[in-house]
N, C-alpha and C positions, 0 to 999 in steps of 0.2 A: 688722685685727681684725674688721671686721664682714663681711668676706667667711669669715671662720672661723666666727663664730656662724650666717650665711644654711645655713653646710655641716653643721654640726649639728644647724639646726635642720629641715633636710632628711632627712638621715638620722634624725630620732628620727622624722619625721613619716614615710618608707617601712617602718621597723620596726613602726609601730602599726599602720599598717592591715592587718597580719597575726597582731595577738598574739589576736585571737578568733577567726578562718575565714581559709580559704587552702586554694593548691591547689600542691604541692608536687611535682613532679617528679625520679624518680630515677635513676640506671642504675645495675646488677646486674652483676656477674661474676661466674662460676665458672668455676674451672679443671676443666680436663678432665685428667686422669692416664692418659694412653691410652698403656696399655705395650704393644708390637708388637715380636714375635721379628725378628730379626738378617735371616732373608732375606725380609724385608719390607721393605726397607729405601725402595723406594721408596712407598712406604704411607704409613709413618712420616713423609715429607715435607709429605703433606696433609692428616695427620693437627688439627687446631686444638687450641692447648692453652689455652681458656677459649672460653666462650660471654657472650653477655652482653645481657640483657634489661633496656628500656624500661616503669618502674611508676609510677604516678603516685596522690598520697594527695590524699582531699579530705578538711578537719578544718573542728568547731569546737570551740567550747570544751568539748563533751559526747560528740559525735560525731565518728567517722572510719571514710571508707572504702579501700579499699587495693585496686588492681587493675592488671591490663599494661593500658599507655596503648593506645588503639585505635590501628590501620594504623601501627604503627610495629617492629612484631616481627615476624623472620623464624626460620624452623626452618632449621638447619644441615641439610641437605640433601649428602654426599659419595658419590661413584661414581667406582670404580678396578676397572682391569682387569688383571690382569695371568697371566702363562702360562695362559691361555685359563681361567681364574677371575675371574668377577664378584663384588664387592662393593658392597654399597649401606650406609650408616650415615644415619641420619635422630636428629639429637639437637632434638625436638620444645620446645616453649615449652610448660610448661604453662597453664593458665587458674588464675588463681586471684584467689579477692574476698577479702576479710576487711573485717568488719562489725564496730565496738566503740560499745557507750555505756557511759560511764563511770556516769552515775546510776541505770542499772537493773543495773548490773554484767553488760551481756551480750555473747557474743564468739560471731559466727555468720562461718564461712569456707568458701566453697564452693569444692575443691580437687580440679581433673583430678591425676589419677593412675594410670599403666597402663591408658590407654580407660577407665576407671571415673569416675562422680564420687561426691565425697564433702560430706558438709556434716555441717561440724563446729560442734556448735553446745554452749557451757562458761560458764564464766566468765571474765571480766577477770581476766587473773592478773597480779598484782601484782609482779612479778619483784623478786629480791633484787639489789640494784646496790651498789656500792662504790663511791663518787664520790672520785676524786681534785682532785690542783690543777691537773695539767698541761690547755692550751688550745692551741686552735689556731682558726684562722679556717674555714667553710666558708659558700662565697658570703661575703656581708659578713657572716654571725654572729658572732661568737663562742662559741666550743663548748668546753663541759668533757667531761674525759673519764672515763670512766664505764666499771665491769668488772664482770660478770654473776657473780653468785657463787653455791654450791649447786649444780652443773650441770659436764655432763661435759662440756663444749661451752665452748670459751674463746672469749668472747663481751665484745669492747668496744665501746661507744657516745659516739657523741658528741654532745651535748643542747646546747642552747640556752636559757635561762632568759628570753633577748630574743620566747620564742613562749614564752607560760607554759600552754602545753597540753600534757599529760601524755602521750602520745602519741608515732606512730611508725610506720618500714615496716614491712614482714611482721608484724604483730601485737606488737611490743615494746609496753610502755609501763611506768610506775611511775617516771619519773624528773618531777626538776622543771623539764620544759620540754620542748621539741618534738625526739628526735632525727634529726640531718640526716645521721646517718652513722653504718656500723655495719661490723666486722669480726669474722667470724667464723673462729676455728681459724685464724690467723694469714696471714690472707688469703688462706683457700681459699673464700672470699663475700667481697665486698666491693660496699656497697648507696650508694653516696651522692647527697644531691641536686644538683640541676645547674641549677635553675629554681625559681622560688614566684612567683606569682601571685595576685593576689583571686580569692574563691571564687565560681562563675559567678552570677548572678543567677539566684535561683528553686530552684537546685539541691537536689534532694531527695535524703538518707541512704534508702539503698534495702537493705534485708538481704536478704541470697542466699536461695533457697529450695530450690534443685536439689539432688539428691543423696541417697545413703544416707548418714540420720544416727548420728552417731556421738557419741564426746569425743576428748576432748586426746588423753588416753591410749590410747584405743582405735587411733587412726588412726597412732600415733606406733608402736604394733607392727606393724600393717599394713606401713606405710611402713618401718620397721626391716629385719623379715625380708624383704620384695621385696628391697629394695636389697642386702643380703647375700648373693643370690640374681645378682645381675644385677651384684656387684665394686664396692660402693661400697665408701669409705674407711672409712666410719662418721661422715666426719665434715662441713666444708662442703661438698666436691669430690667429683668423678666419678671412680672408680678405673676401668677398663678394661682388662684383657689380652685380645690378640689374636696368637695363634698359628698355627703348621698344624701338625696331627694327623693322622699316618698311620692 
């Protein structure tokens, strides 16, 4: 019995020293939907069908910031030859910070995009959520699950009440507690964390400055029509058709 109390009272006491500041680490997926005609076939082989990026969040109870972890991300870089045709494909990582304080309601994100940058600077948006019963563990959390609603975009989260910071990757937040995992369009994105740690001593919330500013909306048609432009799905994933044309 008292080696069962030493174990809980261990685990209440690594759960606290994160429920106000931490530094959470996550990995990203995205599929890649790379469609290539019939005599390509050896193409098609080296073709990758997801890519997946390295992001790490620093929070505290007010503040969070969100960015790719340093020296840990590489660009898919592919080269094929074939009947005396070269191909190169380069599916680059972009840059991207996001900046929230929840008590001035301010949401600043500086986002590469087609060699451009952008700095999207709005409000905290409060997202509409649907919390359900169903749970599941992520790390030692325990995590409810959580479904984005109002939105063309099927968007589930998975929150922690055990980190009661409202907060989250890529810019979510509005739930009651820290989310540690997110699917988006039926796992055509898939974000979860992998690591949490104490938040480093001294560490300063630093808001992006770079970029042409924008809003939410503004960048979201930018971003829209390019992609429609260049075969996205519309939705989490990468659509791509590659053919030959006489």
């Amino acid at each position: 019995m008292k080696n069962i109390l030493v174990l809980l009272l261990l685990s209440f006491s690594a759960y606290s020293q994160f429920q106000k500041s931490g530094k959470i680490y996550f990995k990203e997926s995205i599929k890649l939907n790379i469609q290539i005609s019939e005599e390509n076939k050896e193409m098609a082989k080296m073709m990758p069908t997801s890519q997946d990026t390295y992001k790490v969040l620093f929070y505290n109870s007010n503040e969070s910031l969100f960015k790719i972890e340093e020296k840990k991300n590489e660009d898919l870089d592919i080269k094929h030859e074939e009947g005396g045709n070269q191909m190169r494909m380069v599916f680059k990582v972009p840059q991207t910070t996001i900046y929230q304080n929840l008590s001035e309601n301010n949401f600043v994100q500086s986002q590469e995009f087609l060699d451009k940058e952008f700095l999207i600077v709005d409000q905290v948006n409060d997202k509409k959520w649907k919390v359900t019963g169903e749970q599941k563990k992520v790390l030692d959390f325990v995590c409810i699950k959580a479904t984005l609603v109002d939105t063309s975009q099927k968007v589930v989260a998975w929150f922690t009440p055990q980190i009661p910071v409202g907060m989250g990757p890529n810019g979510y937040s509005g739930l009651p507690g820290m989310i540690l995992a997110l699917d988006t369009d039926n796992g055509q994105r898939l974000i979860a964390a992998t690591k949490i740690e104490a938040l480093p001593a001294g560490f300063v919330f630093t808001q992006p400055e770079k970029g042409k500013k924008v809003s939410k909306a503004e960048f979201k048609k930018i971003r829209d029509d390019k992609m429609k432009e260049m075969g996205s799905d519309g939705k989490g994933g990468v659509r791509m058709i590659i053919r030959n044309e006489n």
